[in-house]
C-alpha positions as CSV (number, residue, x, y, z in Angstrom):
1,X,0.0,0.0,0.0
2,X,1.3,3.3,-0.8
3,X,2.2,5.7,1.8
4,X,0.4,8.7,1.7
5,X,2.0,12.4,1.4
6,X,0.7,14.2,4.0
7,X,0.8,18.3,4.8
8,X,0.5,19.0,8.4
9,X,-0.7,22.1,10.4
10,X,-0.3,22.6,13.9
11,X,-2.6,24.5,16.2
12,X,-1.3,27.5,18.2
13,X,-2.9,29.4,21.6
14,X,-6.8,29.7,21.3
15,X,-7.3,26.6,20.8
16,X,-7.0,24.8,23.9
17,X,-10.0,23.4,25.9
18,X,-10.8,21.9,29.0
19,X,-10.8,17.7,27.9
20,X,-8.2,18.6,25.4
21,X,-6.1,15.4,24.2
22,X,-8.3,13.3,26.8
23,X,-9.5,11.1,24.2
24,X,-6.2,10.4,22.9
25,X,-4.8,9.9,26.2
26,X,-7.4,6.8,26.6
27,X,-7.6,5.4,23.1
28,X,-3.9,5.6,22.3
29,X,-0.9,4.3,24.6
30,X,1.3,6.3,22.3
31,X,-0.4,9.4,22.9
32,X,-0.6,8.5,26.7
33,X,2.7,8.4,26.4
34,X,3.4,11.8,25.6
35,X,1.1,13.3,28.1
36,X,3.1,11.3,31.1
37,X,6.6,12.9,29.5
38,X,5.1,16.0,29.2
39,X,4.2,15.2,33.0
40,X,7.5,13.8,34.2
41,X,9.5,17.0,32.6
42,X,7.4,19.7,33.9
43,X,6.8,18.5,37.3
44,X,5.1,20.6,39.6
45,X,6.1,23.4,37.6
46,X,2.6,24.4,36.8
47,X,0.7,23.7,40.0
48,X,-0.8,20.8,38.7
49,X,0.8,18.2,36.4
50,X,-0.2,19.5,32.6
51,X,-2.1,16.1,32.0
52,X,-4.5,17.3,34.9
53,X,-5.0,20.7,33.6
54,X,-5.6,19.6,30.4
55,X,-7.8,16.9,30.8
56,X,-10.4,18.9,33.5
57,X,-8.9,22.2,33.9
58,X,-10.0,24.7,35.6
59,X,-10.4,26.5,31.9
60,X,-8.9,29.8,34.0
61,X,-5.6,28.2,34.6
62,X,-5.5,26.0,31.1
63,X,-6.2,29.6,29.6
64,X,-3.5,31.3,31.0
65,X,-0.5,31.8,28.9
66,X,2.3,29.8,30.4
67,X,0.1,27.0,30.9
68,X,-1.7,26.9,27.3
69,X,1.4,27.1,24.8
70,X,2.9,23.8,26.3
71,X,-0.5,22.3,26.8
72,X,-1.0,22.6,23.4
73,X,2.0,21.7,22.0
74,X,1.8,18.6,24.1
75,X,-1.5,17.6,22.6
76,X,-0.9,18.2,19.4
77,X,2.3,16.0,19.7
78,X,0.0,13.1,21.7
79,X,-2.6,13.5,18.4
80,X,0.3,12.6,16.1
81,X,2.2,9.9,17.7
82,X,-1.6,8.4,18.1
83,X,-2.9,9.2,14.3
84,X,0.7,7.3,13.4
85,X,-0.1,4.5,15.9
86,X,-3.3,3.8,14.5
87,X,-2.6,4.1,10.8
88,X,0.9,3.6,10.4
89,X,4.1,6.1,8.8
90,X,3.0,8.8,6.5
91,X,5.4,10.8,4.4
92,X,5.2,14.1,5.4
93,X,6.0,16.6,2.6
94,X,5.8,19.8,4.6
95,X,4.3,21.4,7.7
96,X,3.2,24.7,9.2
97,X,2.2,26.1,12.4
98,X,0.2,28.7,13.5
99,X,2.7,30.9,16.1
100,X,3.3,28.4,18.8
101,X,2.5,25.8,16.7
102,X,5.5,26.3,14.7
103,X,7.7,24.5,17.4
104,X,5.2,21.5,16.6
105,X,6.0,21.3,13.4
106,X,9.6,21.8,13.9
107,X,9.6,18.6,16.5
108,X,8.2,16.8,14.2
109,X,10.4,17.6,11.3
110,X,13.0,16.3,14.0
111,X,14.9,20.0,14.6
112,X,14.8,19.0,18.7
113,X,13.3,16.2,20.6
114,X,9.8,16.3,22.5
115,X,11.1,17.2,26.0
116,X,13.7,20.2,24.5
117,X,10.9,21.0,22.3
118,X,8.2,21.5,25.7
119,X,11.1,23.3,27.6
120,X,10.9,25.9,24.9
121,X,7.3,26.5,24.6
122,X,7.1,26.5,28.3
123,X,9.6,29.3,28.7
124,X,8.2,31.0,25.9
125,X,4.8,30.9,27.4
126,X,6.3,32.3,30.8
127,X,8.0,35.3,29.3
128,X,5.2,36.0,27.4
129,X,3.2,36.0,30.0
130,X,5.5,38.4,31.8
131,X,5.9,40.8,28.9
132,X,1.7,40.9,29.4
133,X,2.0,41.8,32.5
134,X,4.4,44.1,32.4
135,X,1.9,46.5,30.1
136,X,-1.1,47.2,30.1
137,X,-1.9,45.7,26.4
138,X,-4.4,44.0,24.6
139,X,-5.4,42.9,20.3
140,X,-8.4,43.5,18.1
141,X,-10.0,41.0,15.3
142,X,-10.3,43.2,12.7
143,X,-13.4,41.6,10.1
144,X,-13.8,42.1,6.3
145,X,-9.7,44.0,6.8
146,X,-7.5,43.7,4.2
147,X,-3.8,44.1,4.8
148,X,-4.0,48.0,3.4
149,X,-7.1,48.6,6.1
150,X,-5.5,47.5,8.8
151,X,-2.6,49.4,8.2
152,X,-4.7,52.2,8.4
153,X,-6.3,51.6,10.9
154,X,-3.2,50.9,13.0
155,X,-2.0,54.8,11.9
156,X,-4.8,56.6,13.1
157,X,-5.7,54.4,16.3
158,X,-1.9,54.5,17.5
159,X,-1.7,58.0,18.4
160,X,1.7,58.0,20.2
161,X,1.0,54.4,21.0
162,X,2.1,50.8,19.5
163,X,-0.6,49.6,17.5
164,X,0.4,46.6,14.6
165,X,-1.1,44.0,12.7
166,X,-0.1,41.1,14.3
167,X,-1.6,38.2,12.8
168,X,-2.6,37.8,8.7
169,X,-5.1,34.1,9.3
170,X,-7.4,34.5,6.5
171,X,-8.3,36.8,3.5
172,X,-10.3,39.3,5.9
173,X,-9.4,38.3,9.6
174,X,-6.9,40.6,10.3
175,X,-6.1,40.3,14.7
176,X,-4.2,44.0,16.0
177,X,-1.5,44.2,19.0
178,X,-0.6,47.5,21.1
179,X,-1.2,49.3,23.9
180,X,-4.9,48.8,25.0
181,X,-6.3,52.4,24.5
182,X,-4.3,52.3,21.3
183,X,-6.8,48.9,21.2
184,X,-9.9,50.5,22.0
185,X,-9.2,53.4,19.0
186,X,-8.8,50.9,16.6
187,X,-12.5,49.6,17.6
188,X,-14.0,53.1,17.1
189,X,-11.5,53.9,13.9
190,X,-12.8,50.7,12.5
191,X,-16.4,51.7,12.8
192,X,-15.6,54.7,11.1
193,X,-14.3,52.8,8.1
194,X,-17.0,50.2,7.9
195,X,-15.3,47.8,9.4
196,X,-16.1,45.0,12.6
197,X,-13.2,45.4,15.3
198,X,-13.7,43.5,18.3
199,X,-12.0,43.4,21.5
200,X,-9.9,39.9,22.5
201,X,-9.9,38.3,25.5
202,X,-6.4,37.9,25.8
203,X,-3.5,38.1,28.2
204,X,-1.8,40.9,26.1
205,X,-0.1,42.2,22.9
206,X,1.2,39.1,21.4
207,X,3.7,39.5,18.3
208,X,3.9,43.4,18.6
209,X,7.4,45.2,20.1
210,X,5.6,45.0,23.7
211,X,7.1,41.6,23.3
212,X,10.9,42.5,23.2
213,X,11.4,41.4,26.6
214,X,10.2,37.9,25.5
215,X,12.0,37.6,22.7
216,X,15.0,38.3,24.7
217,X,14.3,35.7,26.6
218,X,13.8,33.1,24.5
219,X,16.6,34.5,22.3
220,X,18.9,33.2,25.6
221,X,16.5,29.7,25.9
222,X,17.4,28.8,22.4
223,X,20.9,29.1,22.1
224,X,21.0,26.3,24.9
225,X,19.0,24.1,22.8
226,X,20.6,21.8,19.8
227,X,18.9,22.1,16.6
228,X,19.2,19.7,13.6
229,X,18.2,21.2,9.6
230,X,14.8,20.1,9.4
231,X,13.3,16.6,7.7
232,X,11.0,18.2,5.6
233,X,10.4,21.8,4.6
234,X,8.7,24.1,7.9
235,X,7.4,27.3,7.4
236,X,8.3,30.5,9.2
237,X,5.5,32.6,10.2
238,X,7.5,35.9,9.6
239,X,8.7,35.1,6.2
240,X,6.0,33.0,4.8
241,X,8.8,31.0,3.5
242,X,10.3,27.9,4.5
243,X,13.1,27.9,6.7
244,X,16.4,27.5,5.9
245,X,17.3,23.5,6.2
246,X,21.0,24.6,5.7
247,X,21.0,26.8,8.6
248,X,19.5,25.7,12.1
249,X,20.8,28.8,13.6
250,X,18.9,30.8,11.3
251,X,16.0,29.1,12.4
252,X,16.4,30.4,16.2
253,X,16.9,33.9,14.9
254,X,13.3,33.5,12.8
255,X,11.4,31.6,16.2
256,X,13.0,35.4,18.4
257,X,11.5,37.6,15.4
258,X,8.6,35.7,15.4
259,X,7.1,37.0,19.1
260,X,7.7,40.4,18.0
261,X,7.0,40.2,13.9
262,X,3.0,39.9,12.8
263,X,2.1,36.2,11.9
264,X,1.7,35.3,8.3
265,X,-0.6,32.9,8.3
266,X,-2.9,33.0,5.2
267,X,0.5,33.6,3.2
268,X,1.6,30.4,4.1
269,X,-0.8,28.1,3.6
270,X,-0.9,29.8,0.1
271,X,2.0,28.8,-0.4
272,X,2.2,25.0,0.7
273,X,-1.3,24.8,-1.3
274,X,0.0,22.8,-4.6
275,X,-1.3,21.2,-7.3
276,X,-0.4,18.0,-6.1
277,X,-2.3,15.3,-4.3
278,X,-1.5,15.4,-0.5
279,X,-3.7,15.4,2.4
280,X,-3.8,17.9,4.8
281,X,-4.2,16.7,8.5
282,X,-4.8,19.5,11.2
283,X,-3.6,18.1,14.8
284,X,-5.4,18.4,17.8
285,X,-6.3,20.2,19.7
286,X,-9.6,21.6,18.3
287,X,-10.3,22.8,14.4
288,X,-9.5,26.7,14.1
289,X,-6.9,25.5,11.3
290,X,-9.1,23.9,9.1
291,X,-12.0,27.2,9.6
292,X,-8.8,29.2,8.3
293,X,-8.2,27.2,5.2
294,X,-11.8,27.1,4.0
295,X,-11.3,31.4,4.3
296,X,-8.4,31.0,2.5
297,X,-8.5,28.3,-0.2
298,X,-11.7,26.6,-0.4
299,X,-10.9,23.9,-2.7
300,X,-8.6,22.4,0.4
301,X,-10.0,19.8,2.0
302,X,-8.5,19.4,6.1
303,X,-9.0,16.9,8.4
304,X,-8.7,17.6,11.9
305,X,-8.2,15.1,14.5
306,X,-9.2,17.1,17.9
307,X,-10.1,13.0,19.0
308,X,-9.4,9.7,17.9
């Protein structure tokens, strides 16, 4: 039997949910696996082991930055060792994640191991969660945007304050990042323009400069870590390009820009879209990926595999 080609994305924060990777925990020893190594190198770290948080929350804690980037990059590593449990090797030809979930793909295109892989994403998520602290901050979902609008709207709401386009998901779902009265403008600008702007419940300004403390950070946290040139072509979020196999150094330098750089997602899944025959499989947890791709290319079918 042939092995099928495969394209896979990988879910970043927002996605997470109470239950999350439950069912995969219980149906797939492999999966199980990953949760009680996820477990074993975290500790008490959390308050709670992650599989507990996970698995029956409370949602305010699984919610909560530094919990919810290696919860979900836990899960969607426990989806995939089950998925290749179940149904045996597939050739991956390429794979792309959605901000965090670009150190899932990179994992799996065997840059770093699982547990070097969590100690990243749990550092990240705890000087994220810092930097959001450390201002008061916030991000819009801009609706029926294009890149131009947003832009514009960004100049008049910024007034003296930051105020970027942080993250490109689909043709007309454009998300701001800045100060939180720079936030509010952008609401009230985009009414002016005929446009919906909504207020996110979030812990801060994700992927704007109110991040450079993060991306220091991590900038120290990766240079500890070995990475290997990837298996298979991963795409960077702030190039919309894949990265460069030759280089694994320059892939560090592209996962610091990234916290700070807006998040090109709808460019990228342009991009790996070909004319080929591959499947696309979305891991768990949840199906935000797959809503994207039907905004952005229609005629690209997704499976997601939030469960067994």
């Amino acid at each position: 039997m042939a092995v099928k080609k495969v394209v896979i994305l990988c879910p970043g924060q927002g996605a997470q949910a109470v239950g999350m990777g439950s069912d995969w925990a219980n149906a797939s020893p492999a999966a199980k696996a990953v949760f009680d190594e996820a477990d074993e190198v975290l500790g008490d770290s959390l308050g709670e082991s992650l599989s507990t948080i996970c698995f029956s929350g409370p949602p305010d804690r699984l919610n909560q930055t530094d919990v919810s980037q290696p919860a979900i990059y836990t899960c969607s590593v426990a989806s995939y060792r089950g998925i290749i449990e179940r149904e045996g090797d597939m050739a991956i030809v390429t794979a792309a994640g959605l901000s965090l979930g670009e150190y899932t793909a990179l994992h799996l295109a065997g840059v770093f191991g699982f547990a070097d892989g969590l100690r990243l994403v749990a550092r990240r998520g705890r000087v994220m969660q810092e930097a959001c602290e450390a201002s008061q901050s916030g991000m819009v979902a801009l609706i029926g945007a294009d890149e131009q609008q947003a832009k514009e709207v960004c100049k008049r709401g910024s007034v003296g304050q930051v105020l970027v386009a942080a993250n490109f998901n689909a043709p007309g779902q454009v998300v701001l990042s800045g100060h939180i009265e720079a936030c509010h403008r952008a609401v009230s600008v985009a009414s002016e323009m005929g446009l919906r702007a909504t207020i996110l419940t979030v812990a801060g300004a994700f992927h704007s400069p109110l991040m450079q403390s993060a991306a220091d950070k991590m900038a120290e946290a990766l240079a500890g870590i070995a990475f290997n040139p990837p298996d298979f072509p991963i795409w960077s979020n702030v190039t919309a390009e894949p990265h460069d196999a030759e280089n694994p150094e320059h892939i560090k330098h592209k996962l610091v820009q990234q916290i700070v750089s807006p998040v090109k997602w709808a460019q990228c899944c342009c991009q790996l879209v070909t004319e080929e025959e591959h499947e696309y499989h979305e891991l768990a947890p949840g199906t935000v990926l797959r809503g994207l791709m039907r905004r952005i290319d229609r005629s690209v079918k997704v499976s997601s595999h939030d469960g067994p």
